[in-house]
N, C-alpha and C positions, 0 to 999 in steps of 0.2 A: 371337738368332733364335728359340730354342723360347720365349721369354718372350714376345714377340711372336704365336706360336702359339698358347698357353694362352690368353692375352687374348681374341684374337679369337676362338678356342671358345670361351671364356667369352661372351664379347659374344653369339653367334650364340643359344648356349641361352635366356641371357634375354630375347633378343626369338624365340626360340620360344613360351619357356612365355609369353610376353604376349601371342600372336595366338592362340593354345591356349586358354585364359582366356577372350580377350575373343569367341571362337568358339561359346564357351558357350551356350547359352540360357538365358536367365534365367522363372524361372516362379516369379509369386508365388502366395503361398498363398492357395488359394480360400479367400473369407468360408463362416464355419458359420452355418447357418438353425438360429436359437436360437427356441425355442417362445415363451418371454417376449417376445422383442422383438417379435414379430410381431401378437402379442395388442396390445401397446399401440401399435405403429401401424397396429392396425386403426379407431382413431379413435375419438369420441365413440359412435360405435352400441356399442359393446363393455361400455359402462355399462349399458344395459338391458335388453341380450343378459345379462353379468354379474348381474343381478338378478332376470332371469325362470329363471334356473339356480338361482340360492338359493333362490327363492321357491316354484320344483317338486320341489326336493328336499326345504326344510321338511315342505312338507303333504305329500309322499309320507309322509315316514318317520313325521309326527304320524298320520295316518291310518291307517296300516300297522299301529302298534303298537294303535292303538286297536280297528280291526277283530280283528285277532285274539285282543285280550282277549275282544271279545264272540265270537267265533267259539269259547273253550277254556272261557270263565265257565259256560255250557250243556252241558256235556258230561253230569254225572251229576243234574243237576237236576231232569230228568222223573222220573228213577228215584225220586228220594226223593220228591217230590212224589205221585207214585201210590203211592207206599207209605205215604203218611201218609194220602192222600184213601181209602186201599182201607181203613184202620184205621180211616175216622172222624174222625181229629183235625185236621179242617180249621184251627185256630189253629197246630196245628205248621208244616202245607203254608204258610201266607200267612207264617210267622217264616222259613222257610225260602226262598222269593222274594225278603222282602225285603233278607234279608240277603246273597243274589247278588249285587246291582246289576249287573243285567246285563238286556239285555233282552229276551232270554226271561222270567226274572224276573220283570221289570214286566208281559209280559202274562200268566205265568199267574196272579199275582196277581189282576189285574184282572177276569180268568172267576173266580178263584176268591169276591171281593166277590160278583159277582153269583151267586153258585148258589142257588138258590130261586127264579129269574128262568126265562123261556121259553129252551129252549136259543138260540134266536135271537137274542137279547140278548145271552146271553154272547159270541157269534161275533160279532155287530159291534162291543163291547166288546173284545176282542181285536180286531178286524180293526184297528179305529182306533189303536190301542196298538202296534199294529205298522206302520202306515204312521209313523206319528212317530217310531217308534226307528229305520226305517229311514232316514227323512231324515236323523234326525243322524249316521246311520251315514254318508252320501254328500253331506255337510257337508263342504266345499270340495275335494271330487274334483275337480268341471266345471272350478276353477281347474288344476289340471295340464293338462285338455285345452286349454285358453285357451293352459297356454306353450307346447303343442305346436302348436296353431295358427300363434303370429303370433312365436315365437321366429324360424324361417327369414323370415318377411317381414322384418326388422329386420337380417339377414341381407343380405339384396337390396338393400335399402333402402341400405346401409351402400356396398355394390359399384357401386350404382349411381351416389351421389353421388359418388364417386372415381373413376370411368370418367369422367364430366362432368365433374370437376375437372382430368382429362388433358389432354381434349381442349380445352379451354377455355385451358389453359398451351399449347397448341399452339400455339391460335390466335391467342395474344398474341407468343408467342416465334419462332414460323416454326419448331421443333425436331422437327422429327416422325421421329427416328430410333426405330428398333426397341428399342435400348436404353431411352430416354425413355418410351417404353409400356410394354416387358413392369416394367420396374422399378416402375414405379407400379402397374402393373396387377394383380400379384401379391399385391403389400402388401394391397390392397383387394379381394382374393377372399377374403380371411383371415374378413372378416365371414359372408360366404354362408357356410363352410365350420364358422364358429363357432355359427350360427343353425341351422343341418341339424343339426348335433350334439347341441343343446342340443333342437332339438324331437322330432329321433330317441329319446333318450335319455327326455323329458316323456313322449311318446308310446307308448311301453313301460311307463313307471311306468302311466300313466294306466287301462292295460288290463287291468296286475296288481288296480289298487286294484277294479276292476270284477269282476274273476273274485272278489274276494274277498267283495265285498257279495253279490255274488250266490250263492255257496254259504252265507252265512249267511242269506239271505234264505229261501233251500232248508232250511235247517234250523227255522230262524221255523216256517215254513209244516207243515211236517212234524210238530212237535214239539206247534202248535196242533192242526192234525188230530186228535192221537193224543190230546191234553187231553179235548176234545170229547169223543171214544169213552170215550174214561175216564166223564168224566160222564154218558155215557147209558148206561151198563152197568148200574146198579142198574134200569132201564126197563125191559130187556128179558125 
């Protein structure tokens, strides 16, 4: 009789613990939103999005470093330049320009060629020497504004082909559950979200490179002024 007892509490526990168990909830593990994956199923726009990000960080940083060489090559170069033009020895001042390579440099040089000329000469002589250093100084800036322009259109571009691509699977399949859009829908914000970044990003560099021309352009200007006054000081 107790053997028969023990049994059947035995029997009773394990069809406990099996309704215990099977009471359980089962929760699987949320998927993780991996950064890679999503870039490559943002589709073929991610290629050009992808290249307009290299191609604005190139010229940023080729630009960047070149501007501020001219921006640091001028620093002590009026000094010695008027101290060789105050002494006379105008062949020192022109070895000393050209050995800058810079374009300050090149334009005091170029007043300094002409002195014996009307001062007027020398200042359109410079003036012209300095518009062409500044061009090459802002020699493919415009391109970083270009990816900050049309990087987020490529962006859109990308979102909007795949919102049409949804609904278009709808319209073939009858499937128009909530799931079936946001799934799709998400993947294909990835672009808009990738082109904002990428032109955000252009369009900051673009304004750095602008503040920079522009205080060298301020120093050009300044630096010609003071030449000038140099030169007419023996006049007065």
């Amino acid at each position: 009789m107790m053997l028969l007892l023990q049994v059947a509490t035995d029997t009773v526990k394990k069809l406990a613990d099996t309704v215990g168990n099977a009471a359980l909830p089962t929760t699987a593990a949320a998927p993780e939103l991996k950064f890679g994956d999503l870039l490559v199923k943002g589709g073929w726009v991610m290629y050009p999005i992808g290249i307009l990000a290299i191609l604005g960080l190139v010229i940023f940083f080729e630009r960047y470093f070149t501007i501020r060489k001219a921006s640091k090559s001028g620093n002590d170069l009026m000094g010695q330049v008027r101290a060789s033009v105050m002494s006379g020895n105008l062949e020192a001042a022109i070895a000393i320009c050209k050995n800058s390579n810079s374009p300050l440099g090149r334009m005091l040089q170029k007043g300094l060629l002409r002195i014996g000329r009307p001062i007027k000469d020398i200042e359109g002589a410079i003036e012209n020497i300095g518009k062409l250093e500044v061009s090459k100084l802002e020699r493919n800036v415009p391109i970083v504004g270009i990816v900050a322009g049309i990087a987020p259109m490529f962006g859109f571009i990308g979102t909007i082909m795949g919102v049409i691509k949804i609904f278009f699977d709808i319209s073939k399949t009858d499937n128009y559950s909530l799931a079936t859009i946001s799934g799709g829908l998400y993947v294909k914000m990835v672009t808009s979200a990738a082109g904002l970044v990428v032109g955000l990003i252009a369009y900051v560099l673009y304004n750095i490179l602008n503040i920079m021309v522009d205080k060298v352009i301020l120093k050009l200007e300044t630096d010609a002024i003071e030449f000038i006054d140099l030169l007419e000081e023996p006049s007065k």
